[in-house]
C-alpha positions as semicolon CSV with decimal commas, in nm:
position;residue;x (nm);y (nm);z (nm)
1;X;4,694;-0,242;-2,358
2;X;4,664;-0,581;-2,458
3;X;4,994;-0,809;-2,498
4;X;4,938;-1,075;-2,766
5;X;5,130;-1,381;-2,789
6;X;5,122;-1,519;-3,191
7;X;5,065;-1,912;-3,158
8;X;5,005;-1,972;-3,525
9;X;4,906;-1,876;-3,839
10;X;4,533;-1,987;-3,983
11;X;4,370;-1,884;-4,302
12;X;4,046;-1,741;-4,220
13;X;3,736;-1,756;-4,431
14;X;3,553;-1,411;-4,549
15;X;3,281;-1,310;-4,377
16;X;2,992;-1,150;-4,560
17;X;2,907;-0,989;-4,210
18;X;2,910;-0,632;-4,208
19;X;3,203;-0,464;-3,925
20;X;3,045;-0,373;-3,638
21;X;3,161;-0,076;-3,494
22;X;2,971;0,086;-3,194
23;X;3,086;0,463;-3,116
24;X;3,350;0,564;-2,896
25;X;3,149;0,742;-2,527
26;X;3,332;0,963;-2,286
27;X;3,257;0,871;-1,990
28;X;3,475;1,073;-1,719
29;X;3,166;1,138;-1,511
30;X;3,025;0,791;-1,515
31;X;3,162;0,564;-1,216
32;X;3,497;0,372;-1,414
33;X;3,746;0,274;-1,127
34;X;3,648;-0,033;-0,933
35;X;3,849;-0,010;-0,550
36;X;3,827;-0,394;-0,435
37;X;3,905;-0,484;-0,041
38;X;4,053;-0,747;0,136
39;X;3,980;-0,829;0,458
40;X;4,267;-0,863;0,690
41;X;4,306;-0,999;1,081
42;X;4,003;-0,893;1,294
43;X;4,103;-0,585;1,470
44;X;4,431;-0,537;1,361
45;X;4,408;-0,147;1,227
46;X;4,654;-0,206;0,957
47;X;4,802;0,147;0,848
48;X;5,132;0,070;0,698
49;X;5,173;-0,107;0,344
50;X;5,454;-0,149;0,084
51;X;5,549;-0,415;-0,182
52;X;5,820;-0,683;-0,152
53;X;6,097;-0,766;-0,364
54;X;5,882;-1,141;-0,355
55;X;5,619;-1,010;-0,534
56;X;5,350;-0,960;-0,250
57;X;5,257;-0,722;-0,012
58;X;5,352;-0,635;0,349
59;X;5,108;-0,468;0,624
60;X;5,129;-0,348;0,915
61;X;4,917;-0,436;1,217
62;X;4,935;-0,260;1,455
63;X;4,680;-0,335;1,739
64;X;4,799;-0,501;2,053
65;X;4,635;-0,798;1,972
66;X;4,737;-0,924;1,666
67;X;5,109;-0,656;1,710
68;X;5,279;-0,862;1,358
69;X;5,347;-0,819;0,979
70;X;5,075;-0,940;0,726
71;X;5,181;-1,052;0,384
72;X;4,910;-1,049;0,127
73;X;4,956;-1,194;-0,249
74;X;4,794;-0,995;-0,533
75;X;4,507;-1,199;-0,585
76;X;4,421;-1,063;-0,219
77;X;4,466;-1,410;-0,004
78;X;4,650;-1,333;0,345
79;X;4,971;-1,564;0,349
80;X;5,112;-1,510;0,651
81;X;5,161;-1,322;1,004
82;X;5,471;-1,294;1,171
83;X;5,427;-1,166;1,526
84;X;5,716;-0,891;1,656
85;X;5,890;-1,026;1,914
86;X;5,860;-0,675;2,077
87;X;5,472;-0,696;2,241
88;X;5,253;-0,425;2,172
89;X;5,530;-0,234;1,963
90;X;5,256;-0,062;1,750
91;X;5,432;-0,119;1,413
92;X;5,384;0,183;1,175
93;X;5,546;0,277;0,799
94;X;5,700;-0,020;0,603
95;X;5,935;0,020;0,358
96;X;6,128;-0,240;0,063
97;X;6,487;-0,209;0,189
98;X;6,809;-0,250;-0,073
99;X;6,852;-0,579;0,107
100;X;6,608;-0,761;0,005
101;X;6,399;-0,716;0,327
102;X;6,127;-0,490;0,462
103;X;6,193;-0,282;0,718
104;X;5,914;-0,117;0,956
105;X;5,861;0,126;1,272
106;X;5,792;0,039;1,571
107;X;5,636;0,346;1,726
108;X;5,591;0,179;2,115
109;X;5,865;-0,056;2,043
110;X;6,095;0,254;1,962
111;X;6,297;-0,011;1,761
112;X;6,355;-0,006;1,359
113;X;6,281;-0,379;1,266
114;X;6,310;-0,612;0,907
115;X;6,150;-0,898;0,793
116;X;6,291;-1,095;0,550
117;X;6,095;-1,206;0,245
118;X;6,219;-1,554;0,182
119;X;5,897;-1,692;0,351
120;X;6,035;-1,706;0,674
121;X;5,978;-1,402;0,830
122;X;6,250;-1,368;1,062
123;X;6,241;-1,037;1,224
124;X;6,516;-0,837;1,365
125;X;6,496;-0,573;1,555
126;X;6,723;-0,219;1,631
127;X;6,690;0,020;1,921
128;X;6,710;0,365;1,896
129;X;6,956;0,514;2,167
130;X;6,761;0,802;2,247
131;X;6,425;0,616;2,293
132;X;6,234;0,804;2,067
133;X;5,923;0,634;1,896
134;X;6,078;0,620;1,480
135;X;5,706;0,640;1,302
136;X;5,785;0,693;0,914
137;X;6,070;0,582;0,728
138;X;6,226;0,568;0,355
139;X;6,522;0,428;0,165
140;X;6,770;0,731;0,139
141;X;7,011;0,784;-0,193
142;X;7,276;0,668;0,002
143;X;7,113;0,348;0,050
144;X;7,056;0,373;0,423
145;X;6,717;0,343;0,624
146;X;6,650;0,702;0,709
147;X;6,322;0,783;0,931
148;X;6,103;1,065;1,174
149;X;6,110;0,987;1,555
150;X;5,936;1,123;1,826
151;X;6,191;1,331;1,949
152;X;6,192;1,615;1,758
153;X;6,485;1,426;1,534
154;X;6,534;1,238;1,191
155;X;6,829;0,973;1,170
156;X;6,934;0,688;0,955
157;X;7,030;0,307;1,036
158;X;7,329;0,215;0,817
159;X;7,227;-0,039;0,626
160;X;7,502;0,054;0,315
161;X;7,769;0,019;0,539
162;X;7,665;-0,320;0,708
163;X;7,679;-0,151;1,085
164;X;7,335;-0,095;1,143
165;X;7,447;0,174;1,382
166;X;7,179;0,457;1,389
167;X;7,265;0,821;1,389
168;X;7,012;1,064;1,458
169;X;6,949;1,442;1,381
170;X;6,809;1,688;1,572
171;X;6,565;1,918;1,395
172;X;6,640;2,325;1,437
173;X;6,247;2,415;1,481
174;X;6,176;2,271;1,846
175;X;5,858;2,042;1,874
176;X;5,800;2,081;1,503
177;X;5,708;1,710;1,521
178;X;5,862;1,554;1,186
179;X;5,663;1,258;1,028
180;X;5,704;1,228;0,644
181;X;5,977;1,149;0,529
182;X;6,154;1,061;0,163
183;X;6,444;1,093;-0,065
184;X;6,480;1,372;-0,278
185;X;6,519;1,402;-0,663
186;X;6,796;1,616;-0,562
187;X;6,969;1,375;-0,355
188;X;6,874;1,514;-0,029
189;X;6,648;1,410;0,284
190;X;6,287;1,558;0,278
191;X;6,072;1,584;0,559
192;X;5,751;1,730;0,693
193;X;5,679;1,926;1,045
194;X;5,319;1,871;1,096
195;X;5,355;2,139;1,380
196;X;5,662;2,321;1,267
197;X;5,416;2,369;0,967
198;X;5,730;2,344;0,753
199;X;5,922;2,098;0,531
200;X;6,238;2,039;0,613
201;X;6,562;1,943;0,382
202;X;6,887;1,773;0,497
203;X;7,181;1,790;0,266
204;X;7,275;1,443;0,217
205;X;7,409;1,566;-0,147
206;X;7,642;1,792;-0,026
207;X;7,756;1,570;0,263
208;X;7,716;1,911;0,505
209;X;7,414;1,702;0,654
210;X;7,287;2,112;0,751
211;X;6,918;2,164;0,750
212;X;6,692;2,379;0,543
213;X;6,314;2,451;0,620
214;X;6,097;2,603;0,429
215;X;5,720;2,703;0,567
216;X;5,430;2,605;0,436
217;X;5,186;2,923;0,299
218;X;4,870;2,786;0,473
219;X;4,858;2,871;0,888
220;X;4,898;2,517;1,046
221;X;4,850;2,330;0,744
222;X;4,975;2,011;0,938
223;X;5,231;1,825;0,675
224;X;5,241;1,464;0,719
225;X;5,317;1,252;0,387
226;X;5,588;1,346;0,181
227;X;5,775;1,233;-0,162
228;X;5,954;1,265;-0,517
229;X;5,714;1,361;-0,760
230;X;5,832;1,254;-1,141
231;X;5,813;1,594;-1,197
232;X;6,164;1,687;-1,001
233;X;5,970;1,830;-0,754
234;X;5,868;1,733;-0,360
235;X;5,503;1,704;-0,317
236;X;5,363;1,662;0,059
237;X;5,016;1,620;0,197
238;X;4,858;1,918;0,424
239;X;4,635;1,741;0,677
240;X;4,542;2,020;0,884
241;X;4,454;2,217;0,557
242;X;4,277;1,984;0,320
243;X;4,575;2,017;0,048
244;X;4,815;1,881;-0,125
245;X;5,073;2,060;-0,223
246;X;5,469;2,106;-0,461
247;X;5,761;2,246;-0,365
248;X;5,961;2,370;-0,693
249;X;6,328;2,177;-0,665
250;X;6,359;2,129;-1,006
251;X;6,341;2,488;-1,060
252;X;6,573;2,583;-0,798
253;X;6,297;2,842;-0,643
254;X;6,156;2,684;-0,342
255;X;5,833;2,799;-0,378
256;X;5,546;2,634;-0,230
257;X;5,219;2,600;-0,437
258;X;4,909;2,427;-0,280
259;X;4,570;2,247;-0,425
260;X;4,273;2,227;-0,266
261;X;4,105;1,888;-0,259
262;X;3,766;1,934;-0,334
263;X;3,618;1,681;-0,047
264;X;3,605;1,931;0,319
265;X;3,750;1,801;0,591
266;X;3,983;1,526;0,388
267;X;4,256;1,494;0,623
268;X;4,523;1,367;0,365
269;X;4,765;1,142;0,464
270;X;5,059;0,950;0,351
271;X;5,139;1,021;-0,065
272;X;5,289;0,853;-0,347
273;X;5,412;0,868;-0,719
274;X;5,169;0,635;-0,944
275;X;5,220;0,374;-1,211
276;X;5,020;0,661;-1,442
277;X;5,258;0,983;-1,356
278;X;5,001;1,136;-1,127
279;X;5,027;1,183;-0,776
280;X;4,813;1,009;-0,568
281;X;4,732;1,019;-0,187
282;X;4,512;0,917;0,068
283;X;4,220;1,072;0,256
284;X;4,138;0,928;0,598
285;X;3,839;1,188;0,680
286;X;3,690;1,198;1,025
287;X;3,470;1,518;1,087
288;X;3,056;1,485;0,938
289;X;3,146;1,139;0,706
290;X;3,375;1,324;0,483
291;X;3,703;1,174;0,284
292;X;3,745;0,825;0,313
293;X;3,875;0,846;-0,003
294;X;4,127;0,765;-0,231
295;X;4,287;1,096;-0,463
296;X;4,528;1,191;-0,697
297;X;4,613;1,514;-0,900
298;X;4,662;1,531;-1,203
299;X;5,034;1,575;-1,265
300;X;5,057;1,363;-1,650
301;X;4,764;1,549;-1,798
302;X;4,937;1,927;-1,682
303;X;4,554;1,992;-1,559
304;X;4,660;1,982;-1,128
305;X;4,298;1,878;-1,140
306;X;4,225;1,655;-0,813
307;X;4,032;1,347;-0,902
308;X;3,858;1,185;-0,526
309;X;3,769;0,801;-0,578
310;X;3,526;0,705;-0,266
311;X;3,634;0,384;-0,066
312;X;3,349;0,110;-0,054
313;X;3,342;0,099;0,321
314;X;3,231;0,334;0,557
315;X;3,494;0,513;0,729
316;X;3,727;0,271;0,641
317;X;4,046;0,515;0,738
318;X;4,269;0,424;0,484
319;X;4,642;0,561;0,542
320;X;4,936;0,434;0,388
321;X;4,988;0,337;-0,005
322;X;5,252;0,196;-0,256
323;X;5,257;0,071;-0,605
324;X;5,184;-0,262;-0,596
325;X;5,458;-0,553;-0,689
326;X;5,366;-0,525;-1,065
327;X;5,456;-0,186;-1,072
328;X;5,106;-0,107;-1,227
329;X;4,829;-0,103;-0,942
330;X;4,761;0,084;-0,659
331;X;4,736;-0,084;-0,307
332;X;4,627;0,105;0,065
333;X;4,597;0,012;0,426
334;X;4,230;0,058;0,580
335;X;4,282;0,163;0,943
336;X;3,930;0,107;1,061
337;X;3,835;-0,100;0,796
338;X;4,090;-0,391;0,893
339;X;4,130;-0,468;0,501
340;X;4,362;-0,366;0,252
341;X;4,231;-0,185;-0,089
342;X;4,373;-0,255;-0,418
343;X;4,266;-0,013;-0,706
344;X;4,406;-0,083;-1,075
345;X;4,533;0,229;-1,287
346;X;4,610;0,261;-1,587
347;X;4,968;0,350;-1,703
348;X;5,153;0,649;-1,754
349;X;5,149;0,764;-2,163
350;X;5,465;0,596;-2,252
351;X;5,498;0,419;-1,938
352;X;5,582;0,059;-1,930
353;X;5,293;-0,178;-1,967
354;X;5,429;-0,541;-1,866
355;X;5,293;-0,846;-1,967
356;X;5,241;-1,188;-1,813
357;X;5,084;-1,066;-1,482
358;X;4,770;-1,207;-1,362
359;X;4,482;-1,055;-1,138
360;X;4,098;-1,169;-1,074
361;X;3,837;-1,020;-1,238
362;X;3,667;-0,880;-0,951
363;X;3,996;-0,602;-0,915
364;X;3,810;-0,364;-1,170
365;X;3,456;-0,318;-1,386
366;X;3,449;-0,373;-1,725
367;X;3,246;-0,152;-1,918
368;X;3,112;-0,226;-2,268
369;X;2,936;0,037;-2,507
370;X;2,729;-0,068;-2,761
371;X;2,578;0,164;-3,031
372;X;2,201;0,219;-2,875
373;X;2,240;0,115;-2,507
374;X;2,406;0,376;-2,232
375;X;2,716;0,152;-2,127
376;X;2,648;-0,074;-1,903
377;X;2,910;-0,233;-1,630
378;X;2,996;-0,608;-1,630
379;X;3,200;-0,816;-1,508
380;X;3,158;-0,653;-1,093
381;X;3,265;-0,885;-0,864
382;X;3,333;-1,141;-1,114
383;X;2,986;-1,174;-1,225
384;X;2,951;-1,186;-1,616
385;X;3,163;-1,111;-1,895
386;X;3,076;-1,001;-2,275
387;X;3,089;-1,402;-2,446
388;X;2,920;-1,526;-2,754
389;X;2,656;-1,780;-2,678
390;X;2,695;-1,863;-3,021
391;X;2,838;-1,750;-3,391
392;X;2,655;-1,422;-3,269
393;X;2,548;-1,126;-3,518
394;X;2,369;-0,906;-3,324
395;X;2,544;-0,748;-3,048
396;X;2,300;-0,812;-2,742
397;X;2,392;-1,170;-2,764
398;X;2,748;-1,112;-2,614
399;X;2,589;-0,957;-2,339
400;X;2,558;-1,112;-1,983
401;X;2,698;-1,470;-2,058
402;X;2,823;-1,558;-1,719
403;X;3,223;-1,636;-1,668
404;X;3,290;-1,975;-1,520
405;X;3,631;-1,927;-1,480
406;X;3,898;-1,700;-1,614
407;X;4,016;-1,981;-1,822
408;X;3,690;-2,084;-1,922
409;X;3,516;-1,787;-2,003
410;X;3,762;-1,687;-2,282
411;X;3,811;-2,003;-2,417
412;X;3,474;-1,898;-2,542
413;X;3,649;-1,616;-2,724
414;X;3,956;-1,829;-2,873
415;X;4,198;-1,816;-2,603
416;X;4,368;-2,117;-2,452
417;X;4,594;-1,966;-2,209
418;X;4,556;-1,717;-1,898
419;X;4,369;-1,395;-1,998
420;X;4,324;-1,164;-1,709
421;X;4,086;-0,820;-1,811
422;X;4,197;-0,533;-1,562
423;X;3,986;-0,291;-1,621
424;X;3,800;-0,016;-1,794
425;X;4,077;0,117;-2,057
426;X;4,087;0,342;-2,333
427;X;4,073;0,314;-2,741
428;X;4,032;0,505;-2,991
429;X;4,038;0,150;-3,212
430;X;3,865;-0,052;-2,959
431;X;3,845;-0,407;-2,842
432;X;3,784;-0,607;-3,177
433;X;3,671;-0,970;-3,189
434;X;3,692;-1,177;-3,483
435;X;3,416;-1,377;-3,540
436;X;3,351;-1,522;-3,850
437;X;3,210;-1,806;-3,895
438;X;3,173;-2,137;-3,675
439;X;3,490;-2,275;-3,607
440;X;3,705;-1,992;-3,735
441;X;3,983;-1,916;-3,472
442;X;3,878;-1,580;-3,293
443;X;4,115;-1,301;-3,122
444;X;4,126;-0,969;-2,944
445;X;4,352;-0,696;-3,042
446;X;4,399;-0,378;-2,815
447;X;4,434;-0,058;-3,016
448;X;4,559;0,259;-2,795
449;X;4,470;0,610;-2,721
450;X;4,656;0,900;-2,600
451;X;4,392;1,045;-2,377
452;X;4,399;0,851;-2,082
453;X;4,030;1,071;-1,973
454;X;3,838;0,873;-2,151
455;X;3,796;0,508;-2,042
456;X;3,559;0,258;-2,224
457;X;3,585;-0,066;-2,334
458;X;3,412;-0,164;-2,672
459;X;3,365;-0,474;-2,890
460;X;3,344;-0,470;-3,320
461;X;3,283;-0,820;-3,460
462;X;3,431;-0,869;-3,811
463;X;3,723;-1,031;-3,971
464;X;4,064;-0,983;-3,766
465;X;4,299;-1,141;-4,031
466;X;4,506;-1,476;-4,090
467;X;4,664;-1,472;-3,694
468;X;4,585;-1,583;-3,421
469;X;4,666;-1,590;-3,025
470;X;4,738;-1,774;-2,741
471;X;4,800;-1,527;-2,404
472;X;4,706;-1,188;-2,370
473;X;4,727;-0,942;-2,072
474;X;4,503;-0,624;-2,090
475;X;4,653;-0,333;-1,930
């Protein structure tokens, strides 16, 4: 969507130039999402990633050699890195706690850690008492830091009650090996048993803190990521099995119902709720060159289809994900690939669409359609953007100007504030510029469409009306 700011009112001459309106393509085969990557400290395998309460993004790295927590802004610039006073403590899963802080895993550590987010980075750090390595870790209903250890055993650090004393829980299937972990739309504490092959449920709700497992229908499916779906339901990732799969809580049934993902061999790994209602996950791949990938299913649509979006680099291993600090992107950790991937969605139907934040044109493509040529993609990496060279009439002469600057290159199209494009959207009305006559103020207006499927950007020239527009965020 685009968010217009009214500066003023101008009367605008007639133009005796005929609307241009080029047709509307679907495009759901053609290439649309643009995955950009940041590079990150040489060698330092980050896997975990989650977004501040600051607005930027903390990663963990966990190699011996670098053995800190990165912080990243949106625009994809590496900040800082604040060592863990633990060495080599192998830091895993990192979470926004209550408090303000992150909180993280230290798997060879065995310690629970935070970082604050005021800048300075000060790290604290919490043993377990059994000595178990904690690995993932989530912020619990009742406001506590609950995570998976080594040992066979979930537990919580009491962050609600100011103690920070940590209780743990041992799980009733021996060696069932519980990673995943997240709270419930039910109130509960959800878990996965990669080699119980089971998810597991502890009822924080009720206060009885018994357990409840429930196996998986696929033999040694290998659960690993796990979380609330917006449906009311749990949703979990099945590495050993290539799915991703529900578990009915909203319906009271239990039932387990798995999807294939389309990609062999996709090893899916940690899993989250998107901006756009659909569930998305990663795929870390491994056997032949297969996965590396980044997924979702199609929960807002009703189809269940799985959608696979390939990761520029080669086995780049990417592993954990969150919604970035805008609450509209997608960000990921790249194992192998020592960067961090940022992919921009676009919104749930109804969802909230926020103006007033910024990103660089090389996050996504821009894709124009114009009414002879198949559409063409501009704007990769930054390179050109749709501008008149002049008081243009035909519509190959907004094609390929090249973008100076953000700033600059709209000012070409009327603007005199901040205008960030994020990507390929979808219209039904289109992208419309006005354009006159020379000197005539000019301005984009953003008309929506249900059907999130299609995505295509597309320009009409022709008279917009007697407003015009300072800032505008596309969404």
């Amino acid at each position: 969507m685009l968010f217009l700011r009214k500066r003023h009112r101008v009367n605008h001459r007639c133009s005796s130039r005929a609307l241009f309106r080029p047709c509307l393509e679907r495009l759901e085969e053609r290439c649309l999402l643009s995955i950009t990557e940041y590079p990150v400290a040489a060698g330092s395998a980050p896997i975990g990633i989650a977004a501040g309460p600051d607005g930027n993004l903390y990663y963990t790295e966990q190699t011996a050699t670098t053995n800190a927590i990165g912080v990243m802004d949106t625009s994809g610039n590496v900040l800082a890195e604040f060592p863990i006073p633990t060495p080599n403590s192998k830091p895993q899963f990192i979470v926004a706690g209550p408090d303000g802080n992150m909180w993280f895993a230290e798997i060879r550590g065995g310690n629970l850690a935070s970082i604050s987010t005021d800048g300075l980075g000060t790290i604290t750090e919490y043993t377990l008492p059994s000595g178990n390595a904690p690995v993932f870790l989530a912020v619990g209903p009742d406001g506590n830091i609950w995570f998976s250890e080594g040992g066979n055993k979930i537990g919580f650090l009491d962050l609600a009650g100011g103690t920070y004393a940590i209780t743990e829980y041992r799980v009733p299937t021996p060696s069932s090996m519980p990673l995943g972990i997240a709270a419930g739309p039910d109130g509960n504490i959800w878990f996965t048993e990669k080699f119980g092959n089971k998810v597991g449920k502890l009822d924080l709700a009720g206060g009885t803190f018994a357990f409840t497992e429930f196996d998986v229908p696929s033999f040694d499916s290998q659960p690993v990521g796990i979380v609330a779906g917006p449906d009311g339901n749990v949703w979990f990732t099945e590495s050993g099995y290539g799915q991703i799969a529900r578990i009915d809580v909203a319906g009271g049934t239990y039932a387990i119902t798995e999807y294939t993902i389309p990609t062999v061999f996709p090893f899916p790994q940690a899993i989250i709720a998107g901006p756009d209602g659909n569930m998305w996950f990663t795929e870390t791949g491994g056997l032949g060159g297969y996965g590396n990938k980044l997924g979702y299913i199609d929960l807002a649509g009703g189809t269940l289809a799985i959608t696979e979006l390939p990761i520029p680099t080669t086995d780049s291993q990417p592993v954990g994900l969150t919604v970035g600090p805008s609450g509209t992107d997608i960000w990921f950790a790249e194992v192998h690939g020592n960067q961090v991937g940022h992919y921009v969605s676009a919104p749930a139907p109804g969802g909230h669409r926020p103006s007033g934040v910024h990103r660089s044109l090389d996050a996504a493509g821009i894709y124009l359609a114009s009414p002879s040529w198949d559409v063409a993609p501009l704007g990769a990496n930054a390179g050109t953007l749709a501008t008149p060279a002049r008081d243009a009439t035909d519509w190959r002469e907004y094609l390929g100007t090249p973008l100076r600057t953000q700033t600059q290159g709209l000012a070409a199209l009327g603007f005199e504030g901040p205008v960030d494009l994020l990507g390929a959207l979808v219209s039904s009305e289109g992208l419309h510029r006005a354009a006159s006559s020379p000197g005539d103020e000019e301005a984009l207006r953003w008309g929506e469409e249900a059907s999130a499927a299609t995505a295509v950007l597309y320009v009409s020239a022709g008279e917009f009306g007697d407003e015009s527009y300072e800032e505008a965020t596309l969404w």
